[in-house]
C-alpha positions as YAML, in Angstrom:
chain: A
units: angstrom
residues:
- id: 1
  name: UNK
  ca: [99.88, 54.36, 89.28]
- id: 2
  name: UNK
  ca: [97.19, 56.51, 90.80]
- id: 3
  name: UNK
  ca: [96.56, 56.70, 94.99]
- id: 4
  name: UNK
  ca: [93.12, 54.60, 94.49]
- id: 5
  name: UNK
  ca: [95.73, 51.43, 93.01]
- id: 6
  name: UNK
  ca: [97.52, 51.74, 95.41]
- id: 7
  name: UNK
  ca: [94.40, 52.14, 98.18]
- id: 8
  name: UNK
  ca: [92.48, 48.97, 96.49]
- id: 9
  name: UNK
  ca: [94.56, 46.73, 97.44]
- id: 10
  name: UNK
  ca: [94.75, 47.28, 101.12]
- id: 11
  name: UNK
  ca: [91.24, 47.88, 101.55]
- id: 12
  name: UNK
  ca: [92.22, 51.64, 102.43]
- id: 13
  name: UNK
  ca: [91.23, 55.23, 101.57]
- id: 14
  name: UNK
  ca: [92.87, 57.20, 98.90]
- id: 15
  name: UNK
  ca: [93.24, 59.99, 101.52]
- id: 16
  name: UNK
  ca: [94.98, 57.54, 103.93]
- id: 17
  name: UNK
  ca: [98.00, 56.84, 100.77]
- id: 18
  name: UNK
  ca: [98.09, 60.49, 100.94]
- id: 19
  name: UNK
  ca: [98.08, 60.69, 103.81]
- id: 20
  name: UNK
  ca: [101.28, 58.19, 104.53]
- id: 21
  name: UNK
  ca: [103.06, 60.30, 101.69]
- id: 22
  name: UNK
  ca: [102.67, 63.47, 103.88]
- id: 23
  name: UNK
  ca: [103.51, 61.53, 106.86]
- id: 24
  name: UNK
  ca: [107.22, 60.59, 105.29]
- id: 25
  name: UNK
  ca: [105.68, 56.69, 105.56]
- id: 26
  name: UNK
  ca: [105.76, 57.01, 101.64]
- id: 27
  name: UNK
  ca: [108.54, 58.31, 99.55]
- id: 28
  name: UNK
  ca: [107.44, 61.63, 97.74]
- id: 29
  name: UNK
  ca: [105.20, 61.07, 94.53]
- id: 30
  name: UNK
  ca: [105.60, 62.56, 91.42]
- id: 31
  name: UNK
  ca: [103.37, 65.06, 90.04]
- id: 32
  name: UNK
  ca: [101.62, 65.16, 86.77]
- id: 33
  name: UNK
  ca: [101.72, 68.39, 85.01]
- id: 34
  name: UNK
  ca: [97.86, 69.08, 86.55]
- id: 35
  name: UNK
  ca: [99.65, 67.87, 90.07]
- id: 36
  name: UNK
  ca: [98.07, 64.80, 90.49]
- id: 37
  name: UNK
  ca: [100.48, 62.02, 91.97]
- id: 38
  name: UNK
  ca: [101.81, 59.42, 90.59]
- id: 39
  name: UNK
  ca: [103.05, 56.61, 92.55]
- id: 40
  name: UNK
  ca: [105.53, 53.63, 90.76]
- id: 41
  name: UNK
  ca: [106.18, 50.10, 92.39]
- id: 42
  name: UNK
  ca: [108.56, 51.57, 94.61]
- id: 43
  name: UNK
  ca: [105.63, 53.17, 96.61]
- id: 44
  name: UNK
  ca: [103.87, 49.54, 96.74]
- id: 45
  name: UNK
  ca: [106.64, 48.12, 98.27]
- id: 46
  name: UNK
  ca: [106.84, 51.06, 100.65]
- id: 47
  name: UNK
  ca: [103.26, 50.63, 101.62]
- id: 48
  name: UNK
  ca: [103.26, 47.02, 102.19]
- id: 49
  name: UNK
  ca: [106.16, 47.24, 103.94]
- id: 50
  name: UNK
  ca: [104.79, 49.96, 106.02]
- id: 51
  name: UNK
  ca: [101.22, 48.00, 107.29]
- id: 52
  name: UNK
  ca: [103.38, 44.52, 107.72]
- id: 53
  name: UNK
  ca: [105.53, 46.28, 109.83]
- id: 54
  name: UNK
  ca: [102.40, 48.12, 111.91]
- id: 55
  name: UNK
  ca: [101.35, 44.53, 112.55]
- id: 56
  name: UNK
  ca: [104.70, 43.53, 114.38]
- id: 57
  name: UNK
  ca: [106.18, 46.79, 115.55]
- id: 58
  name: UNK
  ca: [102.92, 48.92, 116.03]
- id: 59
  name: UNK
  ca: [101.63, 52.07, 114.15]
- id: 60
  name: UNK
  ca: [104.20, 54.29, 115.59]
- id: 61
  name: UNK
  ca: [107.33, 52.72, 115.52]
- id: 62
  name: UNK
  ca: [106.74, 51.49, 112.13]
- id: 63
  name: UNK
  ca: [106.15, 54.77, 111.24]
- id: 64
  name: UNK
  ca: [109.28, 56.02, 112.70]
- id: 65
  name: UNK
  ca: [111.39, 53.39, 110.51]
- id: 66
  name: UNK
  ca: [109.81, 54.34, 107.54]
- id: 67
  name: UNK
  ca: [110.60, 57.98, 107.80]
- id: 68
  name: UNK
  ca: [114.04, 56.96, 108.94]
- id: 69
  name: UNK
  ca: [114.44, 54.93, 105.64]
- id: 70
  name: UNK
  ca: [112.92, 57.69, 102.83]
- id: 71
  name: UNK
  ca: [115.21, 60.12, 104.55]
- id: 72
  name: UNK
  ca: [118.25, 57.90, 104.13]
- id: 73
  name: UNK
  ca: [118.45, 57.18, 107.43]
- id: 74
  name: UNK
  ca: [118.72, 53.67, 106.75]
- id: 75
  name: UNK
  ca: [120.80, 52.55, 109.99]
- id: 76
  name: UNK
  ca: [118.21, 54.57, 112.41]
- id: 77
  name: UNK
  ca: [115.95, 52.41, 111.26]
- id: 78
  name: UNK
  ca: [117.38, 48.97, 111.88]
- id: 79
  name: UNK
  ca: [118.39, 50.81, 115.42]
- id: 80
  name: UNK
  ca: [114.76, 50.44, 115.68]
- id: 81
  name: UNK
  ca: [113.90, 46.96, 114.51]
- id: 82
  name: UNK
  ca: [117.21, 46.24, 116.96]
- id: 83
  name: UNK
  ca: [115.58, 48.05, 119.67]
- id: 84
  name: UNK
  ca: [111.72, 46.31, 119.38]
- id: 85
  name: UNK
  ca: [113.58, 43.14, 118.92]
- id: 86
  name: UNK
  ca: [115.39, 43.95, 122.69]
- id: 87
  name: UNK
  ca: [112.28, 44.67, 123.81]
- id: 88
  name: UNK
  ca: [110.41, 41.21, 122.61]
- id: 89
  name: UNK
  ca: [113.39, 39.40, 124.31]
- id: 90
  name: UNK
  ca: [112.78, 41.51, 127.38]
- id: 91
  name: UNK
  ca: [109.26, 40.59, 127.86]
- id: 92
  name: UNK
  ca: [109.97, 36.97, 127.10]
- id: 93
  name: UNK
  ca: [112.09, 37.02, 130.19]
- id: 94
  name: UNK
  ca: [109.37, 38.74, 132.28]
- id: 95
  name: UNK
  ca: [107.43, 36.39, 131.18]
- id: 96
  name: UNK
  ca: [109.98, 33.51, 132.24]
- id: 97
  name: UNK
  ca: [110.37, 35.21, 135.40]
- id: 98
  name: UNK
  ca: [106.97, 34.87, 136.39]
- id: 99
  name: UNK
  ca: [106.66, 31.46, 135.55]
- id: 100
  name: UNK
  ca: [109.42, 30.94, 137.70]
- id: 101
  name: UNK
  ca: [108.49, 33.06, 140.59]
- id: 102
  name: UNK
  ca: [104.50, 30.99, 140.44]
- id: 103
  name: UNK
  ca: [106.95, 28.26, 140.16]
- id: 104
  name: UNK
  ca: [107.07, 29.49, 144.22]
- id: 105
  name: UNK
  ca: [103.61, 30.18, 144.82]
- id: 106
  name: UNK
  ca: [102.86, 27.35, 147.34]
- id: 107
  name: UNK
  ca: [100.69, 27.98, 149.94]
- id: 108
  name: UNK
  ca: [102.61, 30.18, 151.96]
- id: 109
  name: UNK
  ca: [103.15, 29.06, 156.01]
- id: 110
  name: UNK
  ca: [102.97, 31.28, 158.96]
- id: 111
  name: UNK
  ca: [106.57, 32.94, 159.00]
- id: 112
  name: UNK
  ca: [108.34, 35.29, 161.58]
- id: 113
  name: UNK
  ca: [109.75, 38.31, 160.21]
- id: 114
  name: UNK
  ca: [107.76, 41.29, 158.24]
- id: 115
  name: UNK
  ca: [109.03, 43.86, 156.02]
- id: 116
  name: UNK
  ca: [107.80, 47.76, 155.72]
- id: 117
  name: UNK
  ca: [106.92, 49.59, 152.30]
- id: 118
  name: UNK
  ca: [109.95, 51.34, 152.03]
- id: 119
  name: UNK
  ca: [112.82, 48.46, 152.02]
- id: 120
  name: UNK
  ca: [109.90, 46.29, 149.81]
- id: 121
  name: UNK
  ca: [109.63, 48.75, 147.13]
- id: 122
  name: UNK
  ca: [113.36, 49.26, 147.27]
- id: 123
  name: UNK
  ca: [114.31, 45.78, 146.48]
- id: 124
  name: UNK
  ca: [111.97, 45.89, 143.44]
- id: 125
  name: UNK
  ca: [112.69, 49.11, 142.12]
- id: 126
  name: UNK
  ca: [109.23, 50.91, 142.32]
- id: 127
  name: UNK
  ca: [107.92, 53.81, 144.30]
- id: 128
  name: UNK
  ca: [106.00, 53.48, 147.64]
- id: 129
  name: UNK
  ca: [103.23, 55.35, 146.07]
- id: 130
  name: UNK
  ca: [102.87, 52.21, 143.98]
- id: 131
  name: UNK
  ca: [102.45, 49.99, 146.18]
- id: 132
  name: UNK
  ca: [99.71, 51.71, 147.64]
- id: 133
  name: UNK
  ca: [98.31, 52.28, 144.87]
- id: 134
  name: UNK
  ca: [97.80, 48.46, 144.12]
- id: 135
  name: UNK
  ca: [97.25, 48.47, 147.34]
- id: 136
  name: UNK
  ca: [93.93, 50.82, 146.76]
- id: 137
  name: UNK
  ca: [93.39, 48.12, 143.65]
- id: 138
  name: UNK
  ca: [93.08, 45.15, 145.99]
- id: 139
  name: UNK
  ca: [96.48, 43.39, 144.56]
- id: 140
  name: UNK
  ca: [98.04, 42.99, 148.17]
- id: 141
  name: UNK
  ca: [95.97, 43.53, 151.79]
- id: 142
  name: UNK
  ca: [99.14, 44.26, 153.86]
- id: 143
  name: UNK
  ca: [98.18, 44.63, 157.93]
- id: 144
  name: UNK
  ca: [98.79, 48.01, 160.29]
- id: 145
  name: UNK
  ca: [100.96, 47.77, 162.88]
- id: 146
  name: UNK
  ca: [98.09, 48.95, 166.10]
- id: 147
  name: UNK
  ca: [101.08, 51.05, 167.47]
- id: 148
  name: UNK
  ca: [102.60, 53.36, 164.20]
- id: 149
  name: UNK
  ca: [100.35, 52.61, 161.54]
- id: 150
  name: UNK
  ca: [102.51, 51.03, 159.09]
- id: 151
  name: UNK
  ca: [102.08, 48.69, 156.69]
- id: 152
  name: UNK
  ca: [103.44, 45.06, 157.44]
- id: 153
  name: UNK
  ca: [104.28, 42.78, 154.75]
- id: 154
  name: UNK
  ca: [104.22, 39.26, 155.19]
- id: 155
  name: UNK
  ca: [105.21, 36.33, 153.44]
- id: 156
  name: UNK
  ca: [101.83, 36.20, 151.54]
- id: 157
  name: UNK
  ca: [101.87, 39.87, 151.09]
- id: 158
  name: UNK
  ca: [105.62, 39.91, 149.51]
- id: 159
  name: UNK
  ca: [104.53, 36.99, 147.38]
- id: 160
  name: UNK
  ca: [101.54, 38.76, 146.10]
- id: 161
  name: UNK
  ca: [103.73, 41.95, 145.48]
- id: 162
  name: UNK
  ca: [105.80, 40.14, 143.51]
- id: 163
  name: UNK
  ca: [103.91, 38.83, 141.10]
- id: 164
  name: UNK
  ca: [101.94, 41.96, 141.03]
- id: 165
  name: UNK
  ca: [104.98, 43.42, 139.87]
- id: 166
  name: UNK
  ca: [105.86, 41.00, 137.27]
- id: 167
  name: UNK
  ca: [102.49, 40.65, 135.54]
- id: 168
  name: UNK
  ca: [102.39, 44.62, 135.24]
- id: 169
  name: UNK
  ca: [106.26, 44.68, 133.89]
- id: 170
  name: UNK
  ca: [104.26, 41.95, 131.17]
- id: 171
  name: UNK
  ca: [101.87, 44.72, 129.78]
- id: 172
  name: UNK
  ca: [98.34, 43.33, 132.43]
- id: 173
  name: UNK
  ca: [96.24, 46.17, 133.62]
- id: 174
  name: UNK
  ca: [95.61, 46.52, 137.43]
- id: 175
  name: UNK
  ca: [91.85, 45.14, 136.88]
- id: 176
  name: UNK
  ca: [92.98, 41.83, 135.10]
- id: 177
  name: UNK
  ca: [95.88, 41.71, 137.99]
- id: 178
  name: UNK
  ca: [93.49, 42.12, 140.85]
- id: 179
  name: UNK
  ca: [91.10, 39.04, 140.32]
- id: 180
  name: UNK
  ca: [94.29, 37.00, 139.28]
- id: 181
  name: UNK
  ca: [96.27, 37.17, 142.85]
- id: 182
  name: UNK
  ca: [93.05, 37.17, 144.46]
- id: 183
  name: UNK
  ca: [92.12, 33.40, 142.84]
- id: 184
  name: UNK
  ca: [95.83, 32.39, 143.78]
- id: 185
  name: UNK
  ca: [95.63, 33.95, 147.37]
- id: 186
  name: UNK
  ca: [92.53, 31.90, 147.93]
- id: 187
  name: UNK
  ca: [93.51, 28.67, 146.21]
- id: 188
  name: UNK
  ca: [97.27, 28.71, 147.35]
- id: 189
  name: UNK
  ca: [98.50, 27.85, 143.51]
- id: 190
  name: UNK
  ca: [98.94, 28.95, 140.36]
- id: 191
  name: UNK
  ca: [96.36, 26.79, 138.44]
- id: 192
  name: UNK
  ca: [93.78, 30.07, 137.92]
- id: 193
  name: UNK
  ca: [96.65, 31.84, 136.30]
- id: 194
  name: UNK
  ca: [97.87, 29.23, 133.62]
- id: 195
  name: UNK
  ca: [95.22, 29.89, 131.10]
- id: 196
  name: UNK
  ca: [96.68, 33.77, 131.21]
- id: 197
  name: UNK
  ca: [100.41, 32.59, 131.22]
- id: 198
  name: UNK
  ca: [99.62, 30.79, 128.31]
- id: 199
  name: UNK
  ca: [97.73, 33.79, 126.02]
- id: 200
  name: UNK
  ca: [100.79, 35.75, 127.31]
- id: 201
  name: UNK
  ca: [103.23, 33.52, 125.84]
- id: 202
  name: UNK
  ca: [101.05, 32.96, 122.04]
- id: 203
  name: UNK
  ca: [100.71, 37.28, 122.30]
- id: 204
  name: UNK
  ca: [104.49, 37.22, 122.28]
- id: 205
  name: UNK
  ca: [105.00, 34.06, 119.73]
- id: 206
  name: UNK
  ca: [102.49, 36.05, 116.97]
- id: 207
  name: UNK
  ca: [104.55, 39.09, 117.89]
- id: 208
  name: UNK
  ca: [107.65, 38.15, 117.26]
- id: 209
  name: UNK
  ca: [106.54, 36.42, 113.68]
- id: 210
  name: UNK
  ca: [104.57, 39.29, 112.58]
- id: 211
  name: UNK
  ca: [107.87, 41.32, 113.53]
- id: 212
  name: UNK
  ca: [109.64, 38.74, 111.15]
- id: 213
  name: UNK
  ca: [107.19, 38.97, 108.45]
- id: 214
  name: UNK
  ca: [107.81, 42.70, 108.56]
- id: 215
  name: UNK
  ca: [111.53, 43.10, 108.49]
- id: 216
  name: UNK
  ca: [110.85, 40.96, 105.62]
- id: 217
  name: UNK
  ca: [108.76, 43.12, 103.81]
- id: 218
  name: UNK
  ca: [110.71, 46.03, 104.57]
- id: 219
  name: UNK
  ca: [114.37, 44.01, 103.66]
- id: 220
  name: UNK
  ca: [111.99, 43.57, 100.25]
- id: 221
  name: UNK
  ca: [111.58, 47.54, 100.11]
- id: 222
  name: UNK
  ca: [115.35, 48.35, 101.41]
- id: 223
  name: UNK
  ca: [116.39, 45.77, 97.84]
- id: 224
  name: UNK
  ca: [114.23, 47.98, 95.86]
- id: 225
  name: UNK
  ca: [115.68, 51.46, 96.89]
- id: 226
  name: UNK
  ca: [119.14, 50.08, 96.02]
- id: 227
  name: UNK
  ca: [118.77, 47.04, 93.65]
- id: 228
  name: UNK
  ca: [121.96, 45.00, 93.46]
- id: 229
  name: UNK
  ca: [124.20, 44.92, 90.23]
...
């Protein structure tokens, strides 16, 4: 089998199959007694298990598990399905978490009591310096104190914060964030950000079955390294 088989039916370059040979993504090929490759089923397999896995696990972890496998490394590999798999879970529970927290966002009454930047970013684990920096992108307005300066976090603000927070632990850039706290800030509810909780939660479903359609194809390739009896 010659790279441009193999290329043809991907759609892809015959430098990119060498390419994935160099990279380890391929096991080594053959040479002819001119040195051209030659690749066998085995490196079809590889391949499609290679671009189904790109599509769940992205271009470089998929590349990682490859190598891992045409080293012989089979169990760092499924460390590394294990550890995308972790990490789907994980972001389904962000994304759980803010459903639940808008679950809170009614319009927030006039409370006593205020907290500073330092004991706020504390209880959520992040940096001062990041709170004023979405503070620079318009996510949360907290006032001054007229005497020291500080910032004052209300209710609102602490609300705002938190979902802030949330959203960018689910993958949203500081520009999509922005508008999206502003709409709830000025509507009091979460109805502007349901149409975003929703492409957030079918982004993780087609995830998670293009990660299954992968460890599929690569279970495929694993069966033809070491065929059973």
């Amino acid at each position: 089998m010659r790279p441009v088989d193999l290329a043809r039916e991907h759609g892809l370059s015959t430098q990119a199959i060498r390419n994935y040979e160099d990279d380890g993504i391929l096991p080594a090929a053959e040479r002819t007694v001119h040195g051209y490759r030659v690749y066998t089923p085995l490196h079809a397999w590889a391949l499609r298990a290679f671009l189904a896995l790109v599509r769940g696990y992205g271009h470089q972890t998929a590349t990682s598990i490859m190598q891992a496998v045409n080293r012989g490394a089979v169990e760092d590999a499924l460390r590394l399905i294990d550890e995308s798999h972790a990490q789907l879970l994980d972001d389904r529970r962000t994304l759980q978490a803010v459903e639940v927290a808008l679950g809170d966002l009614a319009p927030v009454p006039q409370e006593r009591g205020h907290t500073f930047i330092g004991p706020l970013a504390g209880r959520l684990g992040i940096r001062p310096a990041t709170l004023r920096k979405w503070e620079d992108a318009g996510l949360v307005q907290p006032r001054r104190d007229p005497r020291t300066g500080y910032r004052v976090y209300d209710a609102a603000d602490v609300r705002d914060v938190r979902l802030a927070h949330q959203l960018r632990r689910g993958g949203y850039p500081l520009e999509r964030i922005a508008p999206l706290i502003a709409q709830v800030r000025s509507a009091g509810g979460v109805a502007p950000l349901e149409s975003t909780l929703r492409e957030w939660r079918d982004r993780l479903s087609a995830r998670g079955r293009a990660m299954l359609t992968g460890a599929a194809a690569l279970d495929t390739y694993l069966g033809s390294l070491d065929p059973a009896p």
